[in-house]
C-alpha positions as protocol buffer text, in pm:
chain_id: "A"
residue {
  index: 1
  type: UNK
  ca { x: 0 y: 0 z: 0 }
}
residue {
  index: 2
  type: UNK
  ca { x: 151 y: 338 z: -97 }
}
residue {
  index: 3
  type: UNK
  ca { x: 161 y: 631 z: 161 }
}
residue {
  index: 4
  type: UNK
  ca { x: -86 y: 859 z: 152 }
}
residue {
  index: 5
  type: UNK
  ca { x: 192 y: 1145 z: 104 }
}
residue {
  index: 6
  type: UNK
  ca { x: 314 y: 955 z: -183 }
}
residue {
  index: 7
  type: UNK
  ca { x: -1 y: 982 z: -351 }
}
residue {
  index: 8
  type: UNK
  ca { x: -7 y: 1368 z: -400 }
}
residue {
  index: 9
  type: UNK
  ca { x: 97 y: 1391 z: -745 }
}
residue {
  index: 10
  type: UNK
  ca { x: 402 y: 1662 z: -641 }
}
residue {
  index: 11
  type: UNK
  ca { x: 565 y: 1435 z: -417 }
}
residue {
  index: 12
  type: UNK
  ca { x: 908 y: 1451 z: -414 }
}
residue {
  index: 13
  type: UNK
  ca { x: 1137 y: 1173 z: -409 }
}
residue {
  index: 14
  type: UNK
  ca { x: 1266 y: 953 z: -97 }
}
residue {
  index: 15
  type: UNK
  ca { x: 1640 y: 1084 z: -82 }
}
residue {
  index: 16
  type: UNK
  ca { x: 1540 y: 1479 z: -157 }
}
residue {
  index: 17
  type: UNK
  ca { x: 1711 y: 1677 z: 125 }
}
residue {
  index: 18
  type: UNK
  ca { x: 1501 y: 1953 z: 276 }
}
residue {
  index: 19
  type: UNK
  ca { x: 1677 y: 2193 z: 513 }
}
residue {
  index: 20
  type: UNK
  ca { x: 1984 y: 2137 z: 732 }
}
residue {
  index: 21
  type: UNK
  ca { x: 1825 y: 1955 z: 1055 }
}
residue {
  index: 22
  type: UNK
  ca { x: 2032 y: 2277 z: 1308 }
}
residue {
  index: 23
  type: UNK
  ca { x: 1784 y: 2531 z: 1102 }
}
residue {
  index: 24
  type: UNK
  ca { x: 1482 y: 2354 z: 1290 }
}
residue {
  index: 25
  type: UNK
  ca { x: 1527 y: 2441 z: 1674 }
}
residue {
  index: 26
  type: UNK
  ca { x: 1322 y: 2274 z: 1901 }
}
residue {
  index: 27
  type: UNK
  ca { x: 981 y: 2398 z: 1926 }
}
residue {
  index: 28
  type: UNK
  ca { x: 984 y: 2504 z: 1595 }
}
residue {
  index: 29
  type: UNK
  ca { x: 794 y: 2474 z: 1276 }
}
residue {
  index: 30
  type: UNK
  ca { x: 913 y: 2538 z: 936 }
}
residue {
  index: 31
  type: UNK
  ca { x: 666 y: 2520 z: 625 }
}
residue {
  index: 32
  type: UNK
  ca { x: 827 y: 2488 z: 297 }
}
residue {
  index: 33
  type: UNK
  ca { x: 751 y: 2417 z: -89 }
}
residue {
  index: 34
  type: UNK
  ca { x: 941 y: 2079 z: -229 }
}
residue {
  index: 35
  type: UNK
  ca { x: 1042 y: 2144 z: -588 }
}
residue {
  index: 36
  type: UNK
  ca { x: 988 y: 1851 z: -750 }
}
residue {
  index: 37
  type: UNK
  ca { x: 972 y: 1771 z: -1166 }
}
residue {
  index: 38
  type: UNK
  ca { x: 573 y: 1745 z: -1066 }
}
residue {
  index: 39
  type: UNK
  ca { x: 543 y: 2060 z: -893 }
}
residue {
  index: 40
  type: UNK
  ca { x: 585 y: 2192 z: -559 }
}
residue {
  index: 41
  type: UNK
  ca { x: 502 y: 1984 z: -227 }
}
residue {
  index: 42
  type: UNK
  ca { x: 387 y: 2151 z: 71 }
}
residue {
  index: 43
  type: UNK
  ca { x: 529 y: 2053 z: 368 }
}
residue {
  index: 44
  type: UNK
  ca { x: 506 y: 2109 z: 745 }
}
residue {
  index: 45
  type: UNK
  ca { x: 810 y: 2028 z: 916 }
}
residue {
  index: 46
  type: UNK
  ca { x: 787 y: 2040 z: 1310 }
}
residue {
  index: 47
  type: UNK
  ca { x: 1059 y: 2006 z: 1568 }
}
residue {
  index: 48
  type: UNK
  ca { x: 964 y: 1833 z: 1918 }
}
residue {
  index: 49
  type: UNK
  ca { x: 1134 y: 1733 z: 2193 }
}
residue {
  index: 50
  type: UNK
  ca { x: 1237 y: 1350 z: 2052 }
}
residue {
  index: 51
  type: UNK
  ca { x: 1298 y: 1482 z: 1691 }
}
residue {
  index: 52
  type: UNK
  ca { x: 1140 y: 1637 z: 1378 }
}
residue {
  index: 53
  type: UNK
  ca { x: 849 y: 1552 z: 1213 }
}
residue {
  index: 54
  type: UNK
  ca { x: 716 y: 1574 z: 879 }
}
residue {
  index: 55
  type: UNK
  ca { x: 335 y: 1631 z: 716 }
}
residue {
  index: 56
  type: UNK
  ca { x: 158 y: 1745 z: 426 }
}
residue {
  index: 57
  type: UNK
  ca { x: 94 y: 2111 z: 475 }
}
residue {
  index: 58
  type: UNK
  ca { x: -267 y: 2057 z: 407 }
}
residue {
  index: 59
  type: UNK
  ca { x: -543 y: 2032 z: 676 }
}
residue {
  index: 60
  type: UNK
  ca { x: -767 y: 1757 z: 579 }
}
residue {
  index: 61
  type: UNK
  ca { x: -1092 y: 1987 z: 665 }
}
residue {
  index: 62
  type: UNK
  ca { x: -1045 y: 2144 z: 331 }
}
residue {
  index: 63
  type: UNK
  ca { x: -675 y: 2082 z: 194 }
}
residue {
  index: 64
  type: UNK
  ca { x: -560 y: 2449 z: 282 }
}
residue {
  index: 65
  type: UNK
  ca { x: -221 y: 2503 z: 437 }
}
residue {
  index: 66
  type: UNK
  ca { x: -166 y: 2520 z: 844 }
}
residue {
  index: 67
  type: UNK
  ca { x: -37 y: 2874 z: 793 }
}
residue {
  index: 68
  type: UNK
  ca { x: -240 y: 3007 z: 526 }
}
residue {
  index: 69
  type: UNK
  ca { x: -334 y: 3282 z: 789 }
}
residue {
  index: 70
  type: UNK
  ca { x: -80 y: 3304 z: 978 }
}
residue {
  index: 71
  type: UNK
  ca { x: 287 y: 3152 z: 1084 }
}
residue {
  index: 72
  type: UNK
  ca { x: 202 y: 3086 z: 1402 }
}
residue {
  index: 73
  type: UNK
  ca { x: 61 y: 2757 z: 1424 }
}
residue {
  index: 74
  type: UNK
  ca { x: 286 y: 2561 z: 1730 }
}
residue {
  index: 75
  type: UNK
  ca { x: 105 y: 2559 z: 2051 }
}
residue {
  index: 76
  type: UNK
  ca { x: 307 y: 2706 z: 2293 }
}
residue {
  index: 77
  type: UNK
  ca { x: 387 y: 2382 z: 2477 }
}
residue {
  index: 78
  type: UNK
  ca { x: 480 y: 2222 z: 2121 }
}
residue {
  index: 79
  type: UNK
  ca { x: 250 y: 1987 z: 2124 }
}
residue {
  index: 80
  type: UNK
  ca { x: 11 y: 2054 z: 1882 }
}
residue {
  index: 81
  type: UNK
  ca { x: -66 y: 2217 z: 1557 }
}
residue {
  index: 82
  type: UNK
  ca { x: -356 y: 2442 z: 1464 }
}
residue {
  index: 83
  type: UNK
  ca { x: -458 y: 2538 z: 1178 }
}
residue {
  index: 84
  type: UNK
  ca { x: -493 y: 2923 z: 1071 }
}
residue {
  index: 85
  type: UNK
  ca { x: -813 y: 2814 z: 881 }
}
residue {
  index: 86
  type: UNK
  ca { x: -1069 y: 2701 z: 1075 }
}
residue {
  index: 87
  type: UNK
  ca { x: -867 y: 2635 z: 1421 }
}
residue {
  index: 88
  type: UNK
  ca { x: -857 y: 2250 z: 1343 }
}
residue {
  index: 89
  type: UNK
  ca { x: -584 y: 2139 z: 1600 }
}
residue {
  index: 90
  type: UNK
  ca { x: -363 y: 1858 z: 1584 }
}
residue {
  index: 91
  type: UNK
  ca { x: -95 y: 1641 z: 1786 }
}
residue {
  index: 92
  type: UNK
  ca { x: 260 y: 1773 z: 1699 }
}
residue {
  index: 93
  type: UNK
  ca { x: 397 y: 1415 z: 1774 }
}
residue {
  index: 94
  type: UNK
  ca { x: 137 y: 1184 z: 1563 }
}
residue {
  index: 95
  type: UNK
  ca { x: -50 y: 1423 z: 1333 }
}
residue {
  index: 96
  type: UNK
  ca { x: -367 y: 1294 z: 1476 }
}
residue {
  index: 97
  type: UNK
  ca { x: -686 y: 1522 z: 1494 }
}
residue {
  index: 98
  type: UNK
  ca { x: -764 y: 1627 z: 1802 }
}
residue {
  index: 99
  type: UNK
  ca { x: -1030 y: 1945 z: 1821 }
}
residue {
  index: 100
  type: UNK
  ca { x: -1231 y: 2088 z: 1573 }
}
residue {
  index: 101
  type: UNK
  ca { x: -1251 y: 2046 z: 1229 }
}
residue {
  index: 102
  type: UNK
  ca { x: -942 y: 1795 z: 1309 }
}
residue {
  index: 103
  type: UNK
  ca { x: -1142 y: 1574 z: 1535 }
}
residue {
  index: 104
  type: UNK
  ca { x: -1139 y: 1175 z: 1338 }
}
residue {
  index: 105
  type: UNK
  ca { x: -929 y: 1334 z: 1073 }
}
residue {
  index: 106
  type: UNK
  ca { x: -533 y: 1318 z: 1084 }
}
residue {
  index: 107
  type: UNK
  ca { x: -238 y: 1495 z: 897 }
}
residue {
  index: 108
  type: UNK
  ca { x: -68 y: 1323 z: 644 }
}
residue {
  index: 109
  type: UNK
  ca { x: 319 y: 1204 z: 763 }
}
residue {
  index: 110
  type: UNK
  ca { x: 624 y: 1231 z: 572 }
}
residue {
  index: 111
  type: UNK
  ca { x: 921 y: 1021 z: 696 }
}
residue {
  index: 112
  type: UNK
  ca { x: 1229 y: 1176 z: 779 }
}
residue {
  index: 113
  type: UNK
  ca { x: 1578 y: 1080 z: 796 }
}
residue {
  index: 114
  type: UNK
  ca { x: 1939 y: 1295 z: 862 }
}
residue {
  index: 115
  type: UNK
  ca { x: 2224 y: 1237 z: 626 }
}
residue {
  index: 116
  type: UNK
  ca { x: 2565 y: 1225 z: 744 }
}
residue {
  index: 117
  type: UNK
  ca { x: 2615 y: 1604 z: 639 }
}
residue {
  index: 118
  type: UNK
  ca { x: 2333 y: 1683 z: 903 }
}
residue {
  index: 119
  type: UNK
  ca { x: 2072 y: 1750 z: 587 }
}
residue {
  index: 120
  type: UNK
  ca { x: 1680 y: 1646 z: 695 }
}
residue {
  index: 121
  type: UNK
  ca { x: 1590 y: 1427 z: 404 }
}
residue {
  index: 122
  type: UNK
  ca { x: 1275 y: 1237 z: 283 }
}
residue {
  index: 123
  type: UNK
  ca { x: 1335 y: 898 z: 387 }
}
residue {
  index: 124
  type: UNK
  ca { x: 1289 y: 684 z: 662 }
}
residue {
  index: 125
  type: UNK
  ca { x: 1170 y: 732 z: 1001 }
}
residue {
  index: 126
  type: UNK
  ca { x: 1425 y: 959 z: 1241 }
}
């Protein structure tokens, strides 16, 4: 069965480094486009306490990006997400809806991995 991040036709490719893992301090969030020969792949990359995450920077209420409205979308404790549309929140850690327009619905993960040069990179799980 193929990842549901894999199905977005702008995925990028497992290998494709991202950002250098020291840009993403803890209890951060950086969203990004992928370039990719399909297009560009929105991404929500978010830095807890036992190591980054990745998701699809689209809320599954209505497929808009967490910070459409604004780039502050980290709870202040880190542990969840909210979304700048319609206050859908989510869990930092798992992606998993938890208020809202979030509630039964989840965020779709991207695995990460960290190359040898320190680069976070589409891959397997940290």
């Amino acid at each position: 069965m193929v990842p549901a991040w894999q199905r977005y036709r702008s995925a990028p490719a497992l290998g494709t480094r991202l950002i250098q893992a020291a840009d993403l301090p803890p209890g951060s969030t950086r969203c990004l486009y992928v370039e990719g020969e399909n297009g560009h792949f929105p991404l929500l990359l978010v830095a807890v306490d036992d190591g980054p995450r990745a998701y699809v920077n689209a809320c599954p209420h209505q497929y808009l990006p967490l910070d459409q409205r604004g780039k502050r979308i980290l709870s202040q404790d880190g542990e969840q997400l909210r979304c700048t549309n319609h206050a859908a929140t989510f869990s930092a850690r798992t992606g998993e809806g938890l208020s809202g327009h979030g509630e039964g619905c989840a965020l779709d993960p991207v695995p990460l991995s960290v190359d040898d040069d320190g680069w976070l990179m589409i891959g397997s799980s940290v």
